[in-house]
N, C-alpha and C positions, 0 to 999 in steps of 0.2 A: 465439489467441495463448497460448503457454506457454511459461515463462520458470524455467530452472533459479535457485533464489535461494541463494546461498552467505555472502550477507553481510549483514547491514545496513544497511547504507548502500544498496546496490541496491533492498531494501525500500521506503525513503523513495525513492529515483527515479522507479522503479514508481509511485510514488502520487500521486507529481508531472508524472507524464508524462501519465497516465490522466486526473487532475481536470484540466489541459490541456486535453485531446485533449477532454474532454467540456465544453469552454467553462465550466468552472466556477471562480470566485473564490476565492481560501483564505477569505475573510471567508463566504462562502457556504454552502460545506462545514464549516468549523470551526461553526458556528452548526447545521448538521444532527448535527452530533458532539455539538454541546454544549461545546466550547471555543471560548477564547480563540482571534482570528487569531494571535495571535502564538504560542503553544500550537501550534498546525496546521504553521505555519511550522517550528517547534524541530522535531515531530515529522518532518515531512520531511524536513529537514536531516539529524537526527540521533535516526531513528527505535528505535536500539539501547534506550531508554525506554519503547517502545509495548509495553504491555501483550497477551497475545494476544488478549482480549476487546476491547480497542479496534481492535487488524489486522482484528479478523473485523468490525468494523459499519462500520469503514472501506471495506473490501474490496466489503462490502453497499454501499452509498454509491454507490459508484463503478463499481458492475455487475459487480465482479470475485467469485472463490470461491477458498477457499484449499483446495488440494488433497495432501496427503500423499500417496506411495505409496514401494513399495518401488523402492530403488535399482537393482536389477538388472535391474526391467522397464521403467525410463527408458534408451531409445537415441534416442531424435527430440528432447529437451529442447534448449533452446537461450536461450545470456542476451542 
């Protein structure tokens, strides 16, 4: 799966969809992060907060990897 991210908000989707799909609890996760559920929760909602060091041990968490590249060699992306 690969996912162009242009926003924010999609961010938090992404991470809510993914701890989902992996039967995982926010109370569950949020305790692997070391926050608060309700901490997990804001962050999903309204990830615009999330630190990059915390995207990236989320991302770990969750099985996912955050990937940079150049714009102009993205044509297959898709959100």
């Amino acid at each position: 799966m690969q996912l162009l991210v242009t926003t924010p908000t999609q961010v938090g989707e992404i991470l809510r969809r993914r701890r989902k799909s992996r039967r995982m609890a926010q109370r569950e996760l949020a305790e692997k992060l070391g926050v608060s559920q309700g901490r997990l929760s804001t962050l999903e909602s309204d990830p615009a907060s999330l630190t990059l060091e915390r995207l990236i041990v989320l991302a770990k968490l969750l099985g996912l990897e955050l990937v940079l590249r150049d714009a102009s060699a993205a044509s297959s992306a898709e959100w």
